[in-house]
N, C-alpha and C positions, 0 to 999 in steps of 0.2 A: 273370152273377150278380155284382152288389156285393159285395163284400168288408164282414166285418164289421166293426164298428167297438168294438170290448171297450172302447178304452181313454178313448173319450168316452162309454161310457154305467156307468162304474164306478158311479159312484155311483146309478143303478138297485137294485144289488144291494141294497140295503141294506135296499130294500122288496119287491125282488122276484127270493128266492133260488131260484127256478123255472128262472132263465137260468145258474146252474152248470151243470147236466149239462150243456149244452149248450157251453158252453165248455170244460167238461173233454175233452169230445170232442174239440176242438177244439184243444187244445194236446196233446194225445197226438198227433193227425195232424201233427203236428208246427208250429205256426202260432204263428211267434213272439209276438206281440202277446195270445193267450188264455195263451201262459204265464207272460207278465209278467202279464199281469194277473189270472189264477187264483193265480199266486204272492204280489200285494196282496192278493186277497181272503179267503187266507188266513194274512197275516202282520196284517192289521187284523180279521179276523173280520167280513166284511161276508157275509153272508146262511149264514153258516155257523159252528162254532166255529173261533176262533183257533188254527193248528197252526201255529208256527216250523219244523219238521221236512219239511212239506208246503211249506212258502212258500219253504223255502231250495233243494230241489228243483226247483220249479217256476221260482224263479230264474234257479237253475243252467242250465236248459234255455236259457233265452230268451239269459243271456249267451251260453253254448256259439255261438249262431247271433247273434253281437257286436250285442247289444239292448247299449246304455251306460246307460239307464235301471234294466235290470235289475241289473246290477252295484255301481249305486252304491246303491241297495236293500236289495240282497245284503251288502254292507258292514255297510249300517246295520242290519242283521235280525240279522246275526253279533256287532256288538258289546251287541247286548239278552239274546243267548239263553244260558241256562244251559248248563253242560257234559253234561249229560242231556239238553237239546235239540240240543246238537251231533254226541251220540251217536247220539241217533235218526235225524238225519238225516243222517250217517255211512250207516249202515245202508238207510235210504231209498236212496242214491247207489249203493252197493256192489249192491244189490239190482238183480233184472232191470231195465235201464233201455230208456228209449223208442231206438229205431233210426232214426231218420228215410235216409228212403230217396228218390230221383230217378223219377216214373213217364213 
């Protein structure tokens, strides 16, 4: 099976927010590349509302598993967001988080 490709068809979303769920799934199973890229689609709001709280999360994941794209992102997402979005997404972070595991 091919491998998907989230981060050449970003800009799909824009028309076509049908292909979230399917990447949400997708970076919970832990796949680095739908959490960077679930993490843009919700720091731009592309097929869905705009969350910093969600996008710093989903970041966080992708650097965790040393994405350099997500990080330098993540930076920039951090120096935009109010101290109530850093809160929330404090909380996000502290909150049950994804386990990624070896099958």
């Amino acid at each position: 099976m091919k491998p998907k490709s989230y981060l050449k068809e970003l800009i799909l979303l824009r028309n076509d927010p049908s292909r979230i769920p399917e990447m949400r799934e997708d970076a919970e199973a832990g796949d680095r590349d739908a959490q960077y890229a679930l993490g843009l689609v919700y720091a731009e709001g592309r097929g869905i509302k705009e969350d910093p709280a969600q996008a710093l999360y989903w970041l966080s994941l992708a650097v965790e598993q040393g994405d350099r794209d997500a990080d330098l992102l993540r930076k920039i997402l951090l120096g935009r967001m109010t101290n109530d979005e850093i809160d929330a997404a404090q909380r996000l972070w502290r909150g049950p988080r994804l386990r990624l595991i070896d099958i």
